[in-house]
N, C-alpha and C positions, 0 to 999 in steps of 0.2 A: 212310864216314869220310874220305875223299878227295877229298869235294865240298866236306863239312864245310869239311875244311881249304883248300883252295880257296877255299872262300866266305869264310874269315876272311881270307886274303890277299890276294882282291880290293877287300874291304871297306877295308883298313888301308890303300893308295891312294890318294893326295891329287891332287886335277884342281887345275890352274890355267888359269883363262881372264881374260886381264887383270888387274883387281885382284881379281878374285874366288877363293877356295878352295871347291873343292866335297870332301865325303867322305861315305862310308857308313856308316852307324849298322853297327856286326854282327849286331846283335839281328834289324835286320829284315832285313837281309839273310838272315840265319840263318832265319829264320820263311820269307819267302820260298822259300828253298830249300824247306824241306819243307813248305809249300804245293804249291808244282811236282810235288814225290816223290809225295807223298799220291794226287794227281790224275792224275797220268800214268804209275805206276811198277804194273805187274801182280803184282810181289811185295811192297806195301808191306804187307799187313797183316800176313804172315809174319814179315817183318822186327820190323814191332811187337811182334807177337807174342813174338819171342825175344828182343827187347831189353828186356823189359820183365822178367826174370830179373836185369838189373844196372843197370836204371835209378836204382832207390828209394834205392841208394849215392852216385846224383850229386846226386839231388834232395838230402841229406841234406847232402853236403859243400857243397853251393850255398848253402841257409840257414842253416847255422853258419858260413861265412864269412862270407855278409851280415850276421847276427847280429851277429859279432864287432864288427862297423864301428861298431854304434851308441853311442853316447856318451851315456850318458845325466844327464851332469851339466850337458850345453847347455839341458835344461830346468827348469835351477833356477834361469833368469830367467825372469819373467811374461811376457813377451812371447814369448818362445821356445817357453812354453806355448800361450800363446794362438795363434797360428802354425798350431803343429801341430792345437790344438783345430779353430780353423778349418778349416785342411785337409782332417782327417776328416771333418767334417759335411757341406763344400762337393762332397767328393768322393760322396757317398753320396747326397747328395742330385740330385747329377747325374747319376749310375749310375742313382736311380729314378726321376728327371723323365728322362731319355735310355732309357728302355726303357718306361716309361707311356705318357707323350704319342703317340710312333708307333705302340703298342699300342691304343689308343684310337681315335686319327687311322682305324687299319684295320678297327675296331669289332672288335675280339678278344676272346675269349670273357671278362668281369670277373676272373675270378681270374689271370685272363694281365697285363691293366692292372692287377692290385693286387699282385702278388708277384714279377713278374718283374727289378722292379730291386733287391730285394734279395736273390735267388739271385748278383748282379751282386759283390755286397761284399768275398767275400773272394779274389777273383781279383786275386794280386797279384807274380806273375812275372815280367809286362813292367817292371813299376815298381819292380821290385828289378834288374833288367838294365839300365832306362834313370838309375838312380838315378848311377853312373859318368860320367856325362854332366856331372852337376854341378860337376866338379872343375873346368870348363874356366871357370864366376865367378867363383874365385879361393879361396884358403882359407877366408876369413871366410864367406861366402856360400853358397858349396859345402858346406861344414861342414852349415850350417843344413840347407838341404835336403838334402843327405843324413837327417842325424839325423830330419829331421821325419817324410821318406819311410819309413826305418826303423821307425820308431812305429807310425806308418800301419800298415806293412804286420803289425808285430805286431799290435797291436789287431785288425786285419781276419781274420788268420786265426785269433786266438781265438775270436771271436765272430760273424765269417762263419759257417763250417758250420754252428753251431747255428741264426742266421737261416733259413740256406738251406733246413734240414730243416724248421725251422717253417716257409719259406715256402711250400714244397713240399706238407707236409702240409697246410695250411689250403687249398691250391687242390687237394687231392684226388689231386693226382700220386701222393704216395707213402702207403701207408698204415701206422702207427705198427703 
């Protein structure tokens, strides 16, 4: 908890070198950090182990807070729809042209290049973390992506895991 906090306070830190502002994101800061833990820490899995008795309370107040943010009257303009319609599509469909292609490129077994980018879908935690990012375009702007990412990430976790299980089962991983 110590590094935790640490790591947010180094992060919140603003460099000036000339006209330039440099700053750290928290998120990946925070990732980082237990990147490092994971990898170098002889008690991490314990740790996991017992944190994971009070974790499923944070995950829960983490997406009803995001939750909350989303406004859903910004898409009752056509464009604001379309936006986000786009988004969804472009994003999934990069998820599974970005895990095929290199799939493929390494000749990996076909159901690895046919399903692996949509196990991809509903991973949507960094993009609710980076989604505060967007306030700094301004309110009009910000607003939008906010709400769109919002959507996004509902849509994705309703009907990600269901992908995921189909995609899983149809390459044989899991069986029904």
């Amino acid at each position: 908890i110590t590094f935790v906090l640490l790591a947010i306070a180094l992060s919140s830190i603003e460099y000036t070198i000339g006209d330039l502002k440099f700053s750290s994101s928290s998120l990946l800061v925070l990732m980082t950090l237990g990147t490092i833990f994971c990898n170098t820490s002889e008690f991490a899995e314990d740790l996991f182990e017992k944190s994971d008795h009070w974790t499923n309370s944070l995950y829960v107040a983490f997406f009803v807070l995001s939750g909350a943010q989303l406004d859903l009257a910004v898409f009752g303009q056509a464009s604001s729809l379309l936006i986000g319609l786009v988004y969804i599509l472009m994003r999934c469909l990069g998820k599974y042209l970005g895990a095929s292609l290199p799939a493929r490129a390494m000749k990996l077994h076909p159901n690895i290049v046919k399903y692996l980018g949509i196990t991809l879908f509903p991973q949507a935690g960094v993009a609710l973390g980076m989604v505060n990012s967007a306030q700094v375009l301004g309110p009009e702007n910000g607003s939008l992506i906010r709400n769109v990412v919002l959507l996004s990430v509902l849509i994705y976790e309703l009907v990600g895991p269901s992908l995921t299980k189909m995609a899983l089962a149809k390459a044989g991983e899991i069986k029904e």
